[in-house]
Residue, then its C-alpha position, 0 to 999 in steps of 0.5 A: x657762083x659768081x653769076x648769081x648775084x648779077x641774074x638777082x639784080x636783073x631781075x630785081x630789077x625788072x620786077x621794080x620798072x613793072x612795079x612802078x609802071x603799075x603805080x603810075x596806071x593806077x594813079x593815071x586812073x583816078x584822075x577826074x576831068x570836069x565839064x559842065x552843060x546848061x539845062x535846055x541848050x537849044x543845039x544844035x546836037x551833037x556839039x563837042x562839050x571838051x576834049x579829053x588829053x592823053x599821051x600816045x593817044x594815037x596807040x589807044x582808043x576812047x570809050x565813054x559810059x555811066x549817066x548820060x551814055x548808057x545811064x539815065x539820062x541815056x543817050x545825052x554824052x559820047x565821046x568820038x575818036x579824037x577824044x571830044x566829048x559830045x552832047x546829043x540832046x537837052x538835059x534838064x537841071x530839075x529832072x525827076x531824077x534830081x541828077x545835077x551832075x552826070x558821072x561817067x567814066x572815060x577809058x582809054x584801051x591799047x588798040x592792039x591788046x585791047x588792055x585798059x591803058x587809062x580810066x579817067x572819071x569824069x563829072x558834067x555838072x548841069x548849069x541851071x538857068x531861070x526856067x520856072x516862076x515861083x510858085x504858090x502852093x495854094x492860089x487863094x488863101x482865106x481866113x476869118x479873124x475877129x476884129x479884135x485881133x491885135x496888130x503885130x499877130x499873124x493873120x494867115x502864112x502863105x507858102x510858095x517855092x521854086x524849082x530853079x537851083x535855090x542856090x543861084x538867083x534863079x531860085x530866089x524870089x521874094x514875096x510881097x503885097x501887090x495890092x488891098x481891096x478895099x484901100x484902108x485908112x486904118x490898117x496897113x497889111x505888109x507879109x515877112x517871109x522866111x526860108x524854109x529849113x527842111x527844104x531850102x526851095x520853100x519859102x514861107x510868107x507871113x501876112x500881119x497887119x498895123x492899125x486897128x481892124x473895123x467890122x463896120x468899116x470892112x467886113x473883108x479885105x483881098x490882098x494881092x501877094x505876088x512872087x518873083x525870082x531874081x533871074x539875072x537875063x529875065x525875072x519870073x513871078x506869080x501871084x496868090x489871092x489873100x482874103x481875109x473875113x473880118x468877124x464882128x465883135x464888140x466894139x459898140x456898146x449898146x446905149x438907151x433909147x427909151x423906156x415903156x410901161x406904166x412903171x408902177x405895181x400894186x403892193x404885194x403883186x408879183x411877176x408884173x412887167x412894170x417897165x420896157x427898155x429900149x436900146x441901140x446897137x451898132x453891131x450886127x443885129x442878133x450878133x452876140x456883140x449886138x445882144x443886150x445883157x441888163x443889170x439892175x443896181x440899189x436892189x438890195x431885196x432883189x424885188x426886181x429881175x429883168x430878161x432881155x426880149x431876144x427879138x427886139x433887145x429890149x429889157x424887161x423889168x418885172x417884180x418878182x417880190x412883194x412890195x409893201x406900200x406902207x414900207x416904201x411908197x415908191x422904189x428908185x433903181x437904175x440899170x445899166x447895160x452891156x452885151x453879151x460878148x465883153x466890150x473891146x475897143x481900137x483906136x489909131x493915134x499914131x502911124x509909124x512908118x516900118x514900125x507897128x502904129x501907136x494904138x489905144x486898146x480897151x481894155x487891155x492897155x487903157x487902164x479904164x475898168x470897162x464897167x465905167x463905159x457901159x451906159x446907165x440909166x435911174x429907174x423909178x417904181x411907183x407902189x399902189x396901195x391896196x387892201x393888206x390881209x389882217x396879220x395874226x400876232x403872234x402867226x403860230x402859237x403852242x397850248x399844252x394841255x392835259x389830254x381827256x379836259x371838257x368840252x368848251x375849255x378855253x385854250x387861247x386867244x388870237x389876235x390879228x391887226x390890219x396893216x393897212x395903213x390907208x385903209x381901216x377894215x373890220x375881221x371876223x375870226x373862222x376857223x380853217x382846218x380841223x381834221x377831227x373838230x377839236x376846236x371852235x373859235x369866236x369869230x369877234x374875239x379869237x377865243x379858241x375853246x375845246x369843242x369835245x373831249x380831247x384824246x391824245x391817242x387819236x389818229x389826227x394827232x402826231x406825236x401828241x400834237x395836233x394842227x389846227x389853223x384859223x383865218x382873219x378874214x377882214x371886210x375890203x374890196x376883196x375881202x382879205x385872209x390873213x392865216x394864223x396857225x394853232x399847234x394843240x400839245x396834250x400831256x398824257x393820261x392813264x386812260x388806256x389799258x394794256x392789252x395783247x398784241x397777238x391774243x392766240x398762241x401755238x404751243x407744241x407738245x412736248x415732255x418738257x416745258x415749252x416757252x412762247x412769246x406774247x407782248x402786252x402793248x399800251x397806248x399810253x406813255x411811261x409811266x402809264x404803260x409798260x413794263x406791265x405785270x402778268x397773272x395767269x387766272x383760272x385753273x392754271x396751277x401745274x399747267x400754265x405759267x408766266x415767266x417772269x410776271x413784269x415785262x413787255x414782253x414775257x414766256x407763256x409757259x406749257x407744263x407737260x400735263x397739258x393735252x393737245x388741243x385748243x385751250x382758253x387763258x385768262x390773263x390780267x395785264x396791269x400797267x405801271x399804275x395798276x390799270x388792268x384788263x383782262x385778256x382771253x389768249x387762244x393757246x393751241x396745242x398740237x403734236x409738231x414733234x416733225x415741225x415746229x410750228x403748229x400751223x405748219x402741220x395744221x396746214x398739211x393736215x388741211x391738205x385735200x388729197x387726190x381723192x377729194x379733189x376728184x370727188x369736187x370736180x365729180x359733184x361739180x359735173x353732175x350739177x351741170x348736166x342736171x341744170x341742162x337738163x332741167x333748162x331742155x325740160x323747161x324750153x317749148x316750142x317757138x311761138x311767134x307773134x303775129x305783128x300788128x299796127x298800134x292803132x289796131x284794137x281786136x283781139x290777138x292771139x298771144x299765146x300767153x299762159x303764165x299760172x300765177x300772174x292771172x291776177x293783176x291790179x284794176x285797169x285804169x285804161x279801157x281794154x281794146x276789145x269792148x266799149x259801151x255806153x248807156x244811153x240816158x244821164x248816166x253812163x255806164x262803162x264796161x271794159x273786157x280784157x281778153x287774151x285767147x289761146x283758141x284752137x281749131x276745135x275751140x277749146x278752152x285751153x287758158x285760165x279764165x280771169x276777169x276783173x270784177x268791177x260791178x254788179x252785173x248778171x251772171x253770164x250762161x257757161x258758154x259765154x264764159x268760154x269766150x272770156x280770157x285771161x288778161x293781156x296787159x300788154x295790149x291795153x287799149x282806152x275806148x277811143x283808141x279802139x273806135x280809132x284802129x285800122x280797118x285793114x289787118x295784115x294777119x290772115x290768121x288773125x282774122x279767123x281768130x278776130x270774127x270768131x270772137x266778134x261773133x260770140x261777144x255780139x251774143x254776150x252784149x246783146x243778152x246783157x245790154x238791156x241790165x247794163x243800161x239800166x244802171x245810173x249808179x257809180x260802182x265800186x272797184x272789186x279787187x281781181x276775182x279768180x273763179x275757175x281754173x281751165x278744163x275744171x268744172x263751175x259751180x256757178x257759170x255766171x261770171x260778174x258785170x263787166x266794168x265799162x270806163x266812161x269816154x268820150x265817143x266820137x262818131x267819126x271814129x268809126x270810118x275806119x273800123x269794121x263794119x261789125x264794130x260799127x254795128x256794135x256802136x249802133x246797138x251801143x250809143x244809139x242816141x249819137x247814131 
């Protein structure tokens, strides 16, 4: 019992040396030992960075691991057996990674047990040293600003940064202005910069300025801004090109350098140029700072506009209302002149070193109202006088008359006066418009008189009234018109009856009494018009009704003893003032028990149907088969012309049978076929008109028709047959004849035309001998019809042939037949 407690102790006791032996490993392993290593050491490698201590250090072996050994960056740090750590390549402090330390672990294993006796952390802290120049984040920078940008403003920020540890000299640098081009004498440009807070490697540079920018003097400037670190064993740096656009603004005023134009206008002209004026400007030429903008002064009327010529800058003045001489003989103005962008204005009083320069601005600090700066120049236009148009007084005037007064009335009488002060003129009176001729005005006094019976109910007038204008039209070069106006206000009369609006009404059938609506209209105005009274006149009792009697519009009542059908009312309408008319009302009545309109059931009754419809269309086909019919009855065969020269005169086959047209009035020409002329004093001219239709067999197939136009002897039957109906269209005088062809191209026409030479030969030979013993002039007979063909004649002579008196010349006959020459022999021997 007595031994327990002394085993208790031991083992209390040896549980509390291991306790302890723990907590003093466990405390040994969060040691941390520190080296550090510069960036880019040039070696040569390995070479020993440290060495790492430990107690009984020749019972343990050393193991290194994490970034550096078996981490990124691999294959840098190691450690060998006696505990030195050792550096196998370069590390670099601005490594992608962005490692500035390396974190490994250090152990220390029992060589025997191969039991962890110590672990140790150590860190390497990379050493920066001055590898990279700062650098800019854009090589050029440039910006535009205006001329007017006021010092102290930013005029553009630049940005550049290094990779060098910003903690260290390496990684700071400073910015500033190596150089300017051109060199100012007005302007200093200096730059500020300021880190970066987001990202300390950064750096931000500010370029302002001092003094006062000129477009004239520098339309742009190239700084120089360069960056340089503050490396203490070497400094590197980098430089970024600024340009800066200088934008020309409004610093010139524009100032007059002349003026043309006449500068004068002839009163009452408008939108004349009177006047050019001429400007110069400093600033860029079709700039807005350089572009002119006029104002006219002491133009209270605005009689004047001026517009700027936008090619030469010059300001137009022109007129753009009446200028009256008798009123002002001349007009003084005065312009001034500004641009278009407002005007602004630098300058340098005094330089202020580290400081910003004493400057004058305008207009923001001067004090000066701009407008006082811009130039001025008098103005005067000269009025010429010329002839002024004669002025109605008063221009418009009102008559009141009452409406139905005689023609010839007098209504008023205008008066005009020339206001020509220079200038004394003499006017007549005409009238201008009068759509209807209501009135005539005395050209000497303007007395405007009634020129008919006035109406107040005519359709030229409007509510009453009606327009007529007048002119004074005065004697000047040129002669002027001055324009008086005459409103004509008639009062009514009761000189218009009521009568019906509608005058036909639809009633339907009914066993009770119906109602229907009509209206009475008057021209007239109250209290000539309406309400009017109605009376129903006739035989109306029991059967028709008005109700009520006085109204505009009253009930045209239908008792029901009332047939259907077409009935006529008489009704007398009296206005107000028992003027009446009698009106006739068309009043139809029709069984509409299914409708209630008349026309309605009128209309269906009107209604064709199926059957009718087809009947029209039958009809309508039957009458175009019977006009074809006709019109295949009708045609005949095709004959063609045989085609001729003009200059030929025989007798053609036309192929002319037309009953009714054989008759035709006296020919004044001599026909083509026959000419002959007696011999002696007096001569004796025959004419035949012929148109044959001959057949082989030479049948008489045509109606024979002469023209009766002497007294001559009756010509045998068979002559008879060789005289043919007339064609008119082939109407030849004497001397046309003789002048024909002497070739014809027709074969057929040939066979026709020797026939024909032969059997007139025989009729002129037998009748010659009477012919040319007639000296006496006959009378014209009017065309004398004697038989139809295929009919037999009384009496086969047929009257004289009418021979018109030419002129023949023998050598007509070169080109004819020979048979026409013989014939001209036998005719007027006396020129053979």
């Amino acid at each position: 019992m007595k031994t327990l407690p002394v085993s208790l102790l031991l083992v209390l006791f040896t549980w509390t040396v291991c306790v302890w032996a723990d907590r003093r490993r466990q405390k040994r392993a969060w040691i941390i030992d520190s080296f550090t290593i510069e960036e880019e050491n040039p070696g040569p490698y390995p070479y020993k960075l440290g060495k790492i201590e430990l107690e009984r250090s020749y019972l343990v072996r050393y193991q290194l691991k994490g970034q550096g050994v078996d981490l990124e960056p691999k294959g840098i740090l190691n450690i060998d057996k006696d505990g030195y750590v050792l550096v196998y390549g370069r590390v670099d402090f601005e490594n992608k990674q962005g490692i500035k330390v390396l974190k490994s672990t250090f152990e220390a294993k029992d060589k025997s047990t191969d039991e962890v006796e110590t672990r140790l952390g150590v860190h390497i802290q990379i050493l920066d040293i001055n590898d990279h120049a700062p650098k800019f984040q854009q090589s050029v920078y440039e910006v535009t600003v205006d001329e007017s940008h006021s010092q102290g403003k930013t005029v553009v920020t630049v940005l550049a940064s290094d990779e060098d540890d910003s903690r260290t000299n390496n990684g700071t640098f400073d910015l500033t202005i190596k150089s300017v081009t051109p060199t100012p004498d007005n302007v200093k440009f200096y730059i500020q910069q300021q880190k970066d807070v987001n990202q300390q490697q950064q750096q931000f540079g500010n370029v302002y300025f001092n003094g006062c920018l000129n477009y004239e003097k520098a339309q742009k400037y190239t700084i120089l801004v360069e960056a340089k670190d503050k490396g203490e064993k070497i400094q590197l740096s980098s430089t970024s090109t600024v340009i800066i656009n200088i934008l020309d603004k409004n610093n010139n005023l524009p100032e007059f350098s002349g003026k043309t134009g006449p500068g004068k206008v002839k009163e009452r002209e408008t939108g004349v140029e009177v006047l050019r004026l001429q400007v110069t400007d400093k600033d860029t030429r079709g700039s807005e700072a350089w572009k002119a903008k006029y104002t006219i002064h002491g133009d209270k009327k605005d009689q004047f506009k001026i517009e700027t010529d936008p090619k030469t800058n010059e300001g137009i003045l022109t007129v753009v209302k009446q200028m009256d001489y008798e009123e002002q003989t001349y007009k003084n103005i005065s312009i001034s002149v500004q641009n278009e962008l407002p005007y602004f204005s630098c300058k340098v009083k005094k330089q202020v070193e580290n400081a910003k320069w004493e400057v004058e601005v305008i207009p923001q600090n001067s004090g000066m109202s701009v407008e006082n700066l811009y130039n001025t120049i008098p103005v005067t236009i000269y009025v010429e006088d010329v002839n002024d148009p004669p002025v109605f007084i008063p221009p418009v005037k009102h008559v009141h008359i009452m409406e139905n007064i005689a023609a010839g009335t007098s209504l008023t009488t205008f008066t005009a006066k020339d206001m020509d002060g220079s200038l004394t003129n003499t006017f007549k009176f005409v009238k201008g418009e009068d759509i209807d001729g209501w009135i005539i005005v005395n050209a000497k006094t303007g007395l405007v008189s009634t020129n008919k019976i006035l109406d107040r109910e005519s359709p030229f007038g409007i509510n009453s009234t009606y327009r007529v204008t007048l002119y004074a039209v005065d004697d000047g070069v040129p002669p002027l018109t001055g324009t008086g106006t005459l409103f004509i206000h008639l009062n009514d009369q009761n000189d218009n009856v009521p009568i019906l609006e509608v005058n036909t009404v639809n009633v339907c059938l009914d066993t009770e009494p119906t109602f229907s609506s009509i209206t009475a209209v008057d021209l007239d105005l109250p209290p000539y018009s309406s309400p009017f009274h109605y009376e129903l006149l006739g035989d109306v009792k029991d059967k028709w009704r008005v109700e009520p009697t006085h109204g505009t519009t009253v009930s045209l009542v239908k008792e029901q003893s009332v047939y259907s059908g077409h009935h006529l009312l008489q009704i007398k309408i009296s206005d107000q003032q028992g003027l009446s008319s009698i009106q006739n009302l068309s009043v139809t009545v029709c069984d509409c028990s299914n409708a209630h309109n008349c026309h309605v059931r009128m209309a269906r009754m009107a209604q064709m149907g199926p059957a009718a419809a087809w009947i029209v269309v039958l009809t309508v086909l039957i009458f175009i088969a019977m006009c074809l019919m006709v019109l295949l009855i009708s045609c005949k065969a095709e004959r063609k012309m045989i085609e001729m020269d003009d200059g030929i005169g025989c007798l053609i086959k036309t192929n002319t049978e037309n009953p009714g047209t054989d008759c035709v009035n006296v020919f004044t020409k001599v026909p083509s076929s026959i000419g002959i002329q007696k011999t002696g004093s007096s001569n004796v001219n025959a004419s035949l008109k012929l148109s044959t239709n001959v057949n082989s067999s030479h049948k008489v197939t045509s109606r024979t028709v002469i023209h009766k136009t002497l007294e001559a002897p009756q010509l045998d039957f068979p002559d008879q047959m060789f005289i043919r109906s007339i064609n008119r269209s082939s109407t030849r005088s004497y001397g046309e004849n003789f002048k024909q062809r002497s070739s014809i191209r027709s074969s057929g026409f040939y066979g026709n035309a020797a026939y024909l030479s032969n059997s007139l030969a025989v009729i002129i030979n037998k009748k010659l001998l009477a012919l040319q013993t007639r000296d006496e002039e006959f009378v014209v007979y009017e065309p004398h019809c004697y038989a139809d063909e295929g009919q037999a004649m009384d009496n086969a002579d047929l009257d004289a042939l009418s021979i018109p008196e030419n002129d023949f010349h023998p050598e007509m006959l070169i080109n004819l037949d020979n048979r026409f020459c013989q014939l001209a022999i036998i005719s007027r021997p006396d020129l053979m």
